[in-house]
C-alpha positions in Angstrom: 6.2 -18.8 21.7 9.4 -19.9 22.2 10.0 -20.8 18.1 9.5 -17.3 17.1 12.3 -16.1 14.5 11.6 -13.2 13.8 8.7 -10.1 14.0 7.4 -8.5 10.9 5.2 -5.0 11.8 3.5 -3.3 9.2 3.3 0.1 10.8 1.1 2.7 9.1 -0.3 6.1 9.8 -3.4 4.9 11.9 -2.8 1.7 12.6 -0.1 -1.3 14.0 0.0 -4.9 12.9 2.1 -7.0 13.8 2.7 -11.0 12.8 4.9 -13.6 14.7 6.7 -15.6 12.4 8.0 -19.3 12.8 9.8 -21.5 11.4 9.6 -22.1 7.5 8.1 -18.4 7.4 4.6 -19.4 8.7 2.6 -16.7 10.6 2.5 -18.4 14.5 0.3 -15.6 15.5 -1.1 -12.0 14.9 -2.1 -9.1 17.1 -2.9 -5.4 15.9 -3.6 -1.8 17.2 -4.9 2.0 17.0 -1.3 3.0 17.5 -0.6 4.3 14.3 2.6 6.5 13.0 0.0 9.2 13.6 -1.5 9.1 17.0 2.2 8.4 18.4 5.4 11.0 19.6 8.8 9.8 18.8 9.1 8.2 22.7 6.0 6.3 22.8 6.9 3.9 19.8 8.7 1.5 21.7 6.1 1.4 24.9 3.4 0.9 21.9 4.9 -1.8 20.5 5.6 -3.3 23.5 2.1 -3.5 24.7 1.3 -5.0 21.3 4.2 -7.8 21.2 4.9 -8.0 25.1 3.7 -11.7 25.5 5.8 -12.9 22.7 9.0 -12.0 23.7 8.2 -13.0 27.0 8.1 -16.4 26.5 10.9 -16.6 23.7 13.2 -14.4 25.6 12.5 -16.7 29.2 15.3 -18.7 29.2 17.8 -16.3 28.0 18.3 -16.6 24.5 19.0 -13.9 22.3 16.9 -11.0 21.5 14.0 -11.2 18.7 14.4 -9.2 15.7 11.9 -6.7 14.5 11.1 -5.5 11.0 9.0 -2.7 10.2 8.1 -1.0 7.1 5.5 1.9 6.5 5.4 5.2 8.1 6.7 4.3 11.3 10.2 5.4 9.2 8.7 8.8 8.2 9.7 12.3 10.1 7.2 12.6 12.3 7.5 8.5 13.4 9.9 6.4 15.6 13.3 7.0 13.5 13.8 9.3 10.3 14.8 6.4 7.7 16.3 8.1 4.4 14.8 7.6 1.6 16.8 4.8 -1.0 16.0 6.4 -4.7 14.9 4.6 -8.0 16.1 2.7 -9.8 16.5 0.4 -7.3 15.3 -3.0 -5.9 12.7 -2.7 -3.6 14.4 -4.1 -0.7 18.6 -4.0 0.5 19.8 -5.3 3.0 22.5 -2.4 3.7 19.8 0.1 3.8 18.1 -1.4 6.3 18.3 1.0 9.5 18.5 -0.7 13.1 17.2 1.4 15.6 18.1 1.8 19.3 15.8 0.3 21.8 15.5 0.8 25.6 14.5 -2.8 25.8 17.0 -5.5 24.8 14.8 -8.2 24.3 14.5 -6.6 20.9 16.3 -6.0 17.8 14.1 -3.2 15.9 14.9 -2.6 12.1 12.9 -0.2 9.6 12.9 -0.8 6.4 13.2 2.6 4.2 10.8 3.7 1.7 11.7 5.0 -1.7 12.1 8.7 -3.4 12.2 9.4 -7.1 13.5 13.0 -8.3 11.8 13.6 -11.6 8.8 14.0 -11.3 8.9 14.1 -7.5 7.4 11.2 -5.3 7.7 9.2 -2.2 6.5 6.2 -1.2 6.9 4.3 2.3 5.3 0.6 2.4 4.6 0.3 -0.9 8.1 -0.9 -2.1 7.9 -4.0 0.9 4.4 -5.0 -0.5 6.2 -5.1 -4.2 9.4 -6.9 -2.8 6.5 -9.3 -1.5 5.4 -10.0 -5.4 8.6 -10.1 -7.2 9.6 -12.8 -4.2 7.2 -15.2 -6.3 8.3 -13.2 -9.5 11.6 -12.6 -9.4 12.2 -11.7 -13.1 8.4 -9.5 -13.6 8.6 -6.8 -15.5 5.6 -4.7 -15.9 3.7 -2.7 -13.9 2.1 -2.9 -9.9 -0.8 -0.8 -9.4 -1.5 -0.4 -5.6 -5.2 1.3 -5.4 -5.7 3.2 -2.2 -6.4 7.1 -0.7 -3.3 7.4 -2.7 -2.7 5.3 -5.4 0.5 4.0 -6.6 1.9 3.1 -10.2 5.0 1.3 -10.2 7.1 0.3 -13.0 8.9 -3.0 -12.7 11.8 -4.1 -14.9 13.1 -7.1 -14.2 12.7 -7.0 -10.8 13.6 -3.6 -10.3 11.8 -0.3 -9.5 12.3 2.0 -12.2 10.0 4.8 -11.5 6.7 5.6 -10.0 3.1 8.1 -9.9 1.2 8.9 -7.1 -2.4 9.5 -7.9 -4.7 11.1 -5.0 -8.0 8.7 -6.5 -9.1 7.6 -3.6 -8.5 11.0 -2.0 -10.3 13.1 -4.3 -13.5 10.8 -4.3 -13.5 10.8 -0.8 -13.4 14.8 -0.9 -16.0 15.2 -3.6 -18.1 12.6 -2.3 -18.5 14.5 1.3 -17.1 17.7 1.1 -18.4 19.3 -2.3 -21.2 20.3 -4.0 -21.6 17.1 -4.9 -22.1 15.5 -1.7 -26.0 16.3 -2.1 -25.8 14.1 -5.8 -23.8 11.2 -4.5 -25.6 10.2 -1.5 -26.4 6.6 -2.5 -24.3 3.7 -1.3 -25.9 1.3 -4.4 -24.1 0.5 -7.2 -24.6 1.3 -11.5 -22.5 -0.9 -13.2 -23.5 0.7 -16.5 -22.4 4.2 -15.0 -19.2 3.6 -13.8 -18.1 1.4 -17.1 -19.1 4.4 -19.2 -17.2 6.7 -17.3 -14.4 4.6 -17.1 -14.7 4.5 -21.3 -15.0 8.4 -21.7 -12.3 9.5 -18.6 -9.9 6.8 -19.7 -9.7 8.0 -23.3 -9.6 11.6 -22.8 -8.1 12.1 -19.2 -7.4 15.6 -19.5 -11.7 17.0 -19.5 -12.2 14.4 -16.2 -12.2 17.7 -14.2 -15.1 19.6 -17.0 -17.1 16.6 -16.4 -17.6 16.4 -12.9 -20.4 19.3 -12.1 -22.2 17.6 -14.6 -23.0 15.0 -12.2 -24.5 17.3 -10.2 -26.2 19.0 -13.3 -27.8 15.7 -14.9 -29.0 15.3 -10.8 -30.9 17.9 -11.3 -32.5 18.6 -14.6 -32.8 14.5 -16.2 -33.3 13.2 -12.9 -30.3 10.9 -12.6 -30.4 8.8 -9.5 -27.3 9.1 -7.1 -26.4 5.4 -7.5 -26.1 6.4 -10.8 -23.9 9.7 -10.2 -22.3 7.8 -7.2 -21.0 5.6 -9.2 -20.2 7.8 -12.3 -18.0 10.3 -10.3 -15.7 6.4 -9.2 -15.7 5.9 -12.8 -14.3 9.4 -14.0 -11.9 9.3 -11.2 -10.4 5.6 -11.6 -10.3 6.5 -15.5 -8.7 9.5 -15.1 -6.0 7.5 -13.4 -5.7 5.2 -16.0 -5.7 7.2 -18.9 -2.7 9.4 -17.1 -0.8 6.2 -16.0 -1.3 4.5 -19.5 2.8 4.1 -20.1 2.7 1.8 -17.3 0.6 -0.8 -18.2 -0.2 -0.6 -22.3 1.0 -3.6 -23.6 2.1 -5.0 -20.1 0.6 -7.1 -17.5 -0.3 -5.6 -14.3 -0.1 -6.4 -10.5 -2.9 -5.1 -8.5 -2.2 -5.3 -4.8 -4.7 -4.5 -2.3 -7.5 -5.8 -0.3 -10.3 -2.6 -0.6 -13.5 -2.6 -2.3 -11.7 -0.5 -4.9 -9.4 -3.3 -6.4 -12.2 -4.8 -8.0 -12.8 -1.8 -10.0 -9.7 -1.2 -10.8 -9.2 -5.1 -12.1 -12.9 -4.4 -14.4 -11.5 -1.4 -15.6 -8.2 -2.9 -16.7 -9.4 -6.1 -18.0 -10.0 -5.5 -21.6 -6.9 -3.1 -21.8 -3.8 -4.6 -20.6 -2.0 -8.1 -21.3 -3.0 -9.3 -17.9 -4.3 -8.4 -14.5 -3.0 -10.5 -11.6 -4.5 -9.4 -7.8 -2.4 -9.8 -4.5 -4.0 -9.4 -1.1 -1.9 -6.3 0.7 -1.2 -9.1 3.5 0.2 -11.4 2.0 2.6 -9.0 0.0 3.3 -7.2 2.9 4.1 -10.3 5.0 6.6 -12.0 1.7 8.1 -8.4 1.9 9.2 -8.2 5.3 10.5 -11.7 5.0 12.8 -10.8 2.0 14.1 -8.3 4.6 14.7 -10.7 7.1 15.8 -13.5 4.9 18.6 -10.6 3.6 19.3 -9.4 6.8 20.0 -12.6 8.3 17.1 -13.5 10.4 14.7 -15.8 8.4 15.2 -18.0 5.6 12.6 -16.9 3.1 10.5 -19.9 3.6 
């Protein structure tokens, strides 16, 4: 692959992808891994990544010429990954190019850079990844302002203003569904993988408009299980519904009267982009790997490695 420019990784906490990119920014080819931030010690990064990547450098670095450079965002900057990269806090844009960190390698064949993630003060809140996949959108939207919802185990709320990150909310959705769902009480009501469309819109209405009795309404699932006979489809899906309302109503003063960004590829950003449809301006969806992808190449493209294609 000897017309590589550049190597984009998107390095998580249980897994490694990494892309090959070309010239004009095209993906020349893919490979991924298990060898997430979390399965790794600080000295068995590089190895990893080398097992991954190990055939493209070969062939690009053959004749001599000078070493391929690396970008990686995610947790593979966190404490317990490869390098410690500081935190850069909001406001901010979501990606500089002086922030950047380049980490040693034993292997010169490589030029390894990790992009940092993003810290707010008040309230606090981290995020590491998130702020490439939004670089990614405001690549095609430079001026956006509004808001990027990011739905996930942990979802993120991000508020845009004219292409900058002005603040952000964690919400532990995805978290808490997956907790209640297999490790509470109501695991014996929810054990139905089917779908009630009416269930979950409801809940959405009720949870969305009065956020703060979401948590007084959840044993009732487990009540109306048991004395009006309420299928778990039905409760299955109710308990999504009081969840991803909850969320909304508490992250309303990011997206009332603003158009939203919804970037993801689970089977949750669906619901999200129902439950949003009649209440914001617009809702827009962005596959994570394609934001992820436009992110890293604003790095490179700012670093000096890529044009942004």
């Amino acid at each position: 692959m000897t017309d590589m420019e550049w190597i984009g990784l998107d390095w998580g906490t249980t897994n490694l992808r990494a892309y090959a990119i070309g010239a004009g920014g095209q993906v020349a080819e893919e490979a991924s891994s298990g060898n997430g931030m979390g399965t790794l010690a600080p000295a068995d990064f590089e190895p990893a990544l080398l097992d991954l990547i190990e055939p493209w450098i070969a062939a690009r670095c053959r004749d001599g010429t000078d070493a391929v450079p690396v970008f990686a965002c995610g947790m593979v900057g966190a404490r317990q990954g490869w390098c410690e990269v500081p935190y850069r806090e909001v406001p901010c844009p979501p990606v500089a190019a002086n922030e950047i960190t380049r980490v040693p390698t034993r292997d010169k064949r490589i030029e390894m850079h990790i992009l940092p993630g993003l810290s707010q003060r008040a309230p606090a809140d981290v995020m590491r990844g998130e702020e490439t996949q939004a670089a990614g959108f405001l690549l095609e939207n430079p001026r956006y302002t509004g808001a990027i919802c990011l739905p996930g185990t942990h979802s993120k709320w991000i508020a845009i203003d004219n292409g900058h990150i002005s603040g952000f909310t964690t919400y532990m959705t995805g978290e808490l569904f997956d907790v209640l769902s297999s490790h509470s009480i109501l695991r014996h009501t929810v054990t139905s993988d089917e779908w009630d469309e009416h269930a979950f819109r409801q809940a959405v209405e009720e949870a969305s408009a009065q956020p703060q009795r979401a948590v007084e309404t959840l044993f009732g699932l487990r009540a109306a299980a048991l004395v009006d006979n309420a299928s778990p489809e039905t409760c299955r899906s109710r308990l999504s519904g009081l969840l991803i309302g909850q969320e909304l109503g508490l992250a309303s003063r990011y997206w009332s009267d603003k158009p939203v960004a919804l970037i993801g590829s689970s089977a949750t950003v669906p619901l999200y982009a129902q439950a949003l449809a009649s209440r914001v301006i617009s809702v827009e969806t962005v596959d994570t790997r394609a934001a992820t992808l436009a992110g890293l190449a604003v790095a490179a493209a700012k670093s000096g490695a890529a044009s942004h294609g």
